[in-house]
C-alpha positions, 0 to 999 in steps of 0.5 A: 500500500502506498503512502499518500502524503497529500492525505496524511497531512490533510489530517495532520493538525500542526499548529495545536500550539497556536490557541483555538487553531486545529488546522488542516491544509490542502495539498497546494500549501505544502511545502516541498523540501529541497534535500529530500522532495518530501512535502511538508505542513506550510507552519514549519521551518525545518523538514519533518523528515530530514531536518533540513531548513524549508524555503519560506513561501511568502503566502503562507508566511503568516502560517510558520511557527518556530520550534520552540524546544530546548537547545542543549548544552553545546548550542548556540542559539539566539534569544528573542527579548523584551527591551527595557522600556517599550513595553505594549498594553496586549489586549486580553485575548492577544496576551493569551494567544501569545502566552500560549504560542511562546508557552509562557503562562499568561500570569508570567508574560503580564509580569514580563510586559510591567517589568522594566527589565530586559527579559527573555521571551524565548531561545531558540535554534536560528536567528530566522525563529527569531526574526520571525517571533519578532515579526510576529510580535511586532505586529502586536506592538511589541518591543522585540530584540533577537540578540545571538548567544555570541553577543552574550558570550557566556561560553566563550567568555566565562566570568573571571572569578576574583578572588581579592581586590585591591581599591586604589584611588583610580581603579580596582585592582583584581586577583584570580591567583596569588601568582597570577598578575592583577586585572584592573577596572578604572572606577569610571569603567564600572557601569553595572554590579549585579549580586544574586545567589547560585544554587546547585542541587545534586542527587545521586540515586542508587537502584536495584536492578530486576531480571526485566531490564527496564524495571529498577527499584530505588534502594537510596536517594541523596541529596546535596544543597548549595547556596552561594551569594555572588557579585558580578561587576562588569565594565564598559570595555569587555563583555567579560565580568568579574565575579566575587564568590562570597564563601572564597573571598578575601576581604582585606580589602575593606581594611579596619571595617572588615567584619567576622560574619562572611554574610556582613563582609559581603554586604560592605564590600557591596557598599564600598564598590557602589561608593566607588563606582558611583555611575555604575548601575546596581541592578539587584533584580535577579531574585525577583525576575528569576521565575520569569527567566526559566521559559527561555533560560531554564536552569542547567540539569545534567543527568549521568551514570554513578557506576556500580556500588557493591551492597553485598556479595553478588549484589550491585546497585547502579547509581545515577547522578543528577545536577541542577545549577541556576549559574548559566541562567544568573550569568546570561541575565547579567550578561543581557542588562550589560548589553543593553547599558553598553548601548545605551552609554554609546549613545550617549 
């Protein structure tokens, strides 16, 4: 029996991420691709067959949607963003259709539209999903900015983790090392300072295996917490940030005012660096907005094998690693506020 294709994608309903729409299409709408002559539903942008990317039809524009999945690790996407100020009143029904073809709760894209915050709204795969998520919007009078994963330069330019200052009159000076020489920022180059808090969780699972290789019972769980508060300054010359880990920090520093709690030092180094970098913006946001950040940057979660434990003789239980750490998802949002501040002081 042959496989009709016209009848197949007749029936299929492509865009049940778009709200109240279960769409059919004709075979004239199908979009044939050009790696593999397969025809394809006009909504999408990549062959559902082999992947490839499908020429855009210009009558049927309107129809494409992005495929709005996780990237993984290694990765470089794109991320369509709410500019700080510009934001739009969306009518009730334009919010909600919006909301649910991003996949964002509608409660959380109301925050997103009052925020005055940069914000992302969603990451994707290719700068074309993105221009199209922001002609999408744009048409609903939105403010929309696609800016690549390059211009955030969170893998190819990790934070520098500083591990002492020195504050001269003119500028501050940074260690890494003890044997490493000193970094410097001019106090006038500071132009923003971001504290938050990274969060890692880990749980190593150990489980029995039966006789039916898909079943397994769990034997032990364990969990391991850590809670670190950070301080992130950044520079109008580089892309990259310092950051200040508060439990690995040296703070000599702050001279007679140097205090015993590691939680009150921190607070006053805070102090001293807004004191001198007074044209720096202290953007103290990230607890509040993280909620509205795990849509397009969720937290990191890495899963791996433990290898095998021995309980008793002749017995072994397989473990499993699970890690989560909200550390990407801190350093990008520090990242895009930096973003936006440069360009802004360019204008200036």
């Amino acid at each position: 029996m042959r496989f009709d294709e016209e009848k197949f994608f007749s029936a299929l309903e492509e865009d049940a991420a778009l709200p109240a729409e279960s769409r059919a299409f004709a075979p004239d709408q199908l979009v044939e691709c050009v790696a593999c002559a397969r025809r394809n539903p006009p909504t999408r942008m990549n062959c559902l067959y082999c992947g490839a990317a499908l020429a855009a039809v210009s009558e049927m524009a309107d129809l494409r949607r992005p495929i709005l999945r996780a990237l993984e690790e290694w990765e470089q996407g794109f991320n369509v963003v709410l500019p700080p100020g510009g934001r739009a009143n969306l009518a009730r029904g334009d919010q909600s259709e919006v909301a649910e073809w991003l996949g964002i709760e509608s409660g959380a894209l109301a925050e997103m539209l009052r925020a005055a915050e940069p914000l992302p709204l969603a990451r994707v795969a290719t700068r074309e999903e993105g221009e199209l998520i922001q002609r999408k919007l744009t048409a609903r009078g939105l403010s929309i900015e696609v800016i690549a994963d390059e211009d955030l330069a969170v893998e190819s330019q990790p934070p520098r983790r500083v591990r002492r200052l020195e504050c001269g009159t003119e500028e501050l000076r940074g260690w890494a090392r003890v044997e490493e020489a000193a970094e410097s920022f001019q106090w006038s180059e500071i132009n923003l300072i971001v504290p938050g808090r990274i969060q890692r969780k880990r749980i190593e699972t150990d489980e029995r295996r039966k006789r039916v290789a898909a079943d397994a019972e769990t034997v032990e769980s364990r969990e391991f917490y850590a809670d670190e508060s950070v301080l992130d300054i950044y520079s109008a010359r580089s892309v990259r940030n310092w950051r200040i880990v508060s439990e690995n920090f040296d703070y000599s520093c702050l001279g007679a005012s140097k205090a015993l709690l590691t939680t009150e030092n921190f607070r006053r180094l805070a102090e001293v660096l807004k004191e001198r970098a007074p044209s720096a913006v202290y953007q103290d946001d990230y607890r509040r907005v993280r909620h509205l950040l795990r849509f397009a940057w969720p937290p990191d979660e890495q899963a791996a094998a433990g290898g095998l434990r021995r309980s008793r003789p002749g017995r072994f239980l397989t473990a499993a690693v699970l890690s989560l750490s909200n550390e990407r998802q801190f350093t990008r949002y520090g990242r895009l506020v930096h973003h936006f501040i440069n360009r802004q002081e360019a204008f200036v």
